[in-house]
C-alpha positions as CSV (number, residue, x, y, z in Angstrom):
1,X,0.0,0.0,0.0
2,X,1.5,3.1,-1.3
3,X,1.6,5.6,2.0
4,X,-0.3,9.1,0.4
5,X,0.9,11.2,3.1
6,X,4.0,11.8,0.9
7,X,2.4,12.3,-2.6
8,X,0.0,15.2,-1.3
9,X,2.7,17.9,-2.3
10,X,3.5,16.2,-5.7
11,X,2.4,16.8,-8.8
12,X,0.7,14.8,-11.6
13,X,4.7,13.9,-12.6
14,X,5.7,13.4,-8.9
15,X,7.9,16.6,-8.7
16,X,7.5,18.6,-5.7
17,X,5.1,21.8,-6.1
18,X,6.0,25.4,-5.3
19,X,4.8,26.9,-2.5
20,X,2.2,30.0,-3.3
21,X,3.1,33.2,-2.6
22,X,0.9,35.2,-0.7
23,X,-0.2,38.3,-2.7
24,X,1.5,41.6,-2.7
25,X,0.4,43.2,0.2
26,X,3.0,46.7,0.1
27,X,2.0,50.2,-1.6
28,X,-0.3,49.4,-4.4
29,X,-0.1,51.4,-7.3
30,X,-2.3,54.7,-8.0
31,X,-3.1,54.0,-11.2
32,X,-7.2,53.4,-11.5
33,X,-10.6,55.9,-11.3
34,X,-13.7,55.1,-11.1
35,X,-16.8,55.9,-13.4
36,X,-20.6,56.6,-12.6
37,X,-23.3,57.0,-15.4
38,X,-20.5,58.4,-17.7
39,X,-19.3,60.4,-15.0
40,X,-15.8,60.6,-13.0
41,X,-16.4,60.3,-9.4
42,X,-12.5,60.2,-8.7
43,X,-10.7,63.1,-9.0
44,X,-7.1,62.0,-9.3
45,X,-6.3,58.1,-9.5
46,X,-6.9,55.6,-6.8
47,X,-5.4,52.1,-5.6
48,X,-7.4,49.0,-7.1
49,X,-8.8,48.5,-3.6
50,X,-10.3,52.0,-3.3
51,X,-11.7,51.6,-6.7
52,X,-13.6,48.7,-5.8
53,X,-14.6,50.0,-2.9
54,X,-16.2,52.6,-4.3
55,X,-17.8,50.4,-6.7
56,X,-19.0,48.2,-3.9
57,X,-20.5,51.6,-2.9
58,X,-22.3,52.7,-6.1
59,X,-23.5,49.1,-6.7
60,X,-24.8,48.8,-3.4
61,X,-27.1,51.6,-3.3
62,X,-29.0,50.9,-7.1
63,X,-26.5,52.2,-9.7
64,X,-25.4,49.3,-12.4
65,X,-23.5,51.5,-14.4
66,X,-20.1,51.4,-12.2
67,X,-16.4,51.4,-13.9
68,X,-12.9,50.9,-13.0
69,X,-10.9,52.2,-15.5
70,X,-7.2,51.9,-15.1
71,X,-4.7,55.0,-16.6
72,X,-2.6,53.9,-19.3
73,X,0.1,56.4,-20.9
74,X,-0.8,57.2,-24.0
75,X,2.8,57.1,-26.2
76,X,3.3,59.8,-28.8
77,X,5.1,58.5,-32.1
């Protein structure tokens, strides 16, 4: 009988698996706002846990039309 205590942390091809790394949990990055109804209710950019708090916020009281929209650069050729 083949003891499965020490296959749990193997793969399908028996090689040991990496351990997970917990998510980043430092300075997140300003780089998202927040739209309501076609409107900006941010007024300069937010981390991705304020933006979807404030889409929590907006959802929760009716509005469906809620956006996180995150700032890219636009490059100039």
């Amino acid at each position: 009988m083949i003891n499965a205590s020490k296959h749990i942390n193997n793969d399908i091809m028996g090689k040991q698996k990496k351990k997970k790394e917990p998510m980043l949990t430092g300075k997140e990055i300003k780089k998202y706002t927040v739209w309501v109804g076609g409107t900006e209710i941010t007024e300069h950019l937010v981390t991705y846990s304020m933006a979807k708090a404030f889409l929590d916020q907006y959802t929760s009281i009716g509005h469906k039309d809620v956006v996180i929209s995150e700032y890219k650069r636009w490059a100039i050729y």
